[in-house]
Structures are given as structure tokens and as C-alpha cells.
C-alpha beads as a LAMMPS data file, in Angstrom:
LAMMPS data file: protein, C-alpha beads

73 atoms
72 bonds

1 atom types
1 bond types

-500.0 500.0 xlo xhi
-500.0 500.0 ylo yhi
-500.0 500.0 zlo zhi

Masses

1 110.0

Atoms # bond

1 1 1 -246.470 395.593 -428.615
2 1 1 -244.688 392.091 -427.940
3 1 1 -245.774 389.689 -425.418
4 1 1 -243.193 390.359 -423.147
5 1 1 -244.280 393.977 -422.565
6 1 1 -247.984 392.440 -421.591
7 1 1 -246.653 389.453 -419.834
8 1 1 -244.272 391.210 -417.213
9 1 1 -246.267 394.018 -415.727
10 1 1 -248.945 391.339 -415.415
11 1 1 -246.484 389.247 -413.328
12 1 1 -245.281 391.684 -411.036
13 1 1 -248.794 392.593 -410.350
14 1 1 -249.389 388.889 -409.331
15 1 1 -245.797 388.699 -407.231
16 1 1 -246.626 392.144 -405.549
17 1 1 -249.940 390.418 -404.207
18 1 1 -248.064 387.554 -403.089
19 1 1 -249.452 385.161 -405.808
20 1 1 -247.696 382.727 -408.414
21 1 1 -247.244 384.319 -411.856
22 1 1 -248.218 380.473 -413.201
23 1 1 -251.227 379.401 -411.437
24 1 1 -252.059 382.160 -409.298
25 1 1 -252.174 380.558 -406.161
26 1 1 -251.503 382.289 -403.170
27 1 1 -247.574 381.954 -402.549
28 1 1 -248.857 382.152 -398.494
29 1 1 -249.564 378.037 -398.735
30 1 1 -246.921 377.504 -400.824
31 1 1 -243.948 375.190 -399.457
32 1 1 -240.826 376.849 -397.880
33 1 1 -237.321 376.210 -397.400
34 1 1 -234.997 378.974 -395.707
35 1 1 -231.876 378.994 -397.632
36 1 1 -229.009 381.679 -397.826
37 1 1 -231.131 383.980 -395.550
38 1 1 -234.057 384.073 -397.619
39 1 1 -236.935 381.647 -398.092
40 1 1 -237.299 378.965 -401.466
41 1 1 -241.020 379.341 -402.278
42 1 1 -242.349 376.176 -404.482
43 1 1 -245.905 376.524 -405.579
44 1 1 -248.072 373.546 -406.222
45 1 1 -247.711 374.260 -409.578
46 1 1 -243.745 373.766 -409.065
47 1 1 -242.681 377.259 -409.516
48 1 1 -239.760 378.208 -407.489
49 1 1 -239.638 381.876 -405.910
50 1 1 -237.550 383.614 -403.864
51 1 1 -239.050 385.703 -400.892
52 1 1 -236.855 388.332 -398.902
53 1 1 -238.653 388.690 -395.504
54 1 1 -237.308 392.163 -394.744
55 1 1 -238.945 394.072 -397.712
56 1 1 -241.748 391.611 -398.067
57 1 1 -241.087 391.146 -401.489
58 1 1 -241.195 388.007 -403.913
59 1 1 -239.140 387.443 -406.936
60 1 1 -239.038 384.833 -409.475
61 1 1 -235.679 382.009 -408.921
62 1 1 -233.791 381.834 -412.069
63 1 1 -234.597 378.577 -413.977
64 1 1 -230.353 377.489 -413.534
65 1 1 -229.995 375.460 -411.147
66 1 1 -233.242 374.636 -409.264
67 1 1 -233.449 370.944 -409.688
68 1 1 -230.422 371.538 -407.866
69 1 1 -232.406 373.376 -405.114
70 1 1 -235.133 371.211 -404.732
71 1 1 -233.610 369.130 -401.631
72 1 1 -230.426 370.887 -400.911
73 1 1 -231.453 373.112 -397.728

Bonds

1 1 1 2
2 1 2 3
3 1 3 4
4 1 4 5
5 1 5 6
6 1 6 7
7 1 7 8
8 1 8 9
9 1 9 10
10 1 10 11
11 1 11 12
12 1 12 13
13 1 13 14
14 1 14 15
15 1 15 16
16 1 16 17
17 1 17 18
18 1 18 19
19 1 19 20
20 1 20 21
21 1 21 22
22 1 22 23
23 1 23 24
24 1 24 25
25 1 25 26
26 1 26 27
27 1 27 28
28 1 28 29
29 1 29 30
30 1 30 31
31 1 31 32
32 1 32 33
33 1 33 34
34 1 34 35
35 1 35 36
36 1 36 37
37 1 37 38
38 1 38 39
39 1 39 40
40 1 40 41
41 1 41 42
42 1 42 43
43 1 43 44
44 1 44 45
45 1 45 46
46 1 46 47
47 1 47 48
48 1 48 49
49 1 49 50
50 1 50 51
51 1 51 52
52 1 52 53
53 1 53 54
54 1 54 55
55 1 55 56
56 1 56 57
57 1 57 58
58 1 58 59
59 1 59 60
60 1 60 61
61 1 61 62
62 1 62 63
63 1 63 64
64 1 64 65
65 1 65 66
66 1 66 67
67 1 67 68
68 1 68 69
69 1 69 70
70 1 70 71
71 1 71 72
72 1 72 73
């Protein structure tokens, strides 16, 4: 079994709970920025996720581009 197949399901246990999949922090506390009609999330722990307030649901932001993010909205 590789590592991915442990890490993900693992992950999208923590992101269906609403946590980070680095720290495990609750994603609630987190800093937010609305942006393109969804909210940044950025953990403490500097994770960046995306949360879509109609379905509830968080996903991880691709790693291109978010330095870019960071102060643009």
C-alpha cells in the first residue's frame, strides 16, 4: 500500500470535520478572505484552503499561485 493511499482518506476525514490536514486545527478560527465567491482559509500553520459556503465543504488550494493570494483580495 503506498503512502498516498493512507495519507488521503486520512485528509478528507480531517477536511470533512472542518480541520487542517497539517496541524489539525480547527479551520473555524482560521483567517478568511472572501475571494471569487468563496472564502481563502489560512491556518496558523499557513495552509491555504478553499471553503464553498453553499455545500459546507473545504478543499485544499493548489500550491500554484498562493503567495500570490496571500494579500490580493
Amino acid at each position: 500500500m503506498t503512502q498516498q493511499r493512507v495519507v488521503e482518506p486520512v485528509q478528507e476525514w480531517l477536511l470533512a470535520q472542518g480541520r487542517c490536514t497539517g496541524c489539525g486545527e480547527s479551520l473555524e478560527e482560521a483567517e478568511k478572505q472572501e475571494c471569487q465567491g468563496f472564502w481563502m482559509v489560512i491556518c496558523q500553520c499557513e495552509r491555504v484552503f478553499i471553503y464553498d459556503a453553499r455545500t459546507g465543504v473545504y478543499r485544499r488550494r493548489a500550491l500554484r499561485g498562493v503567495s500570490s493570494w496571500r494579500g490580493a483580495y
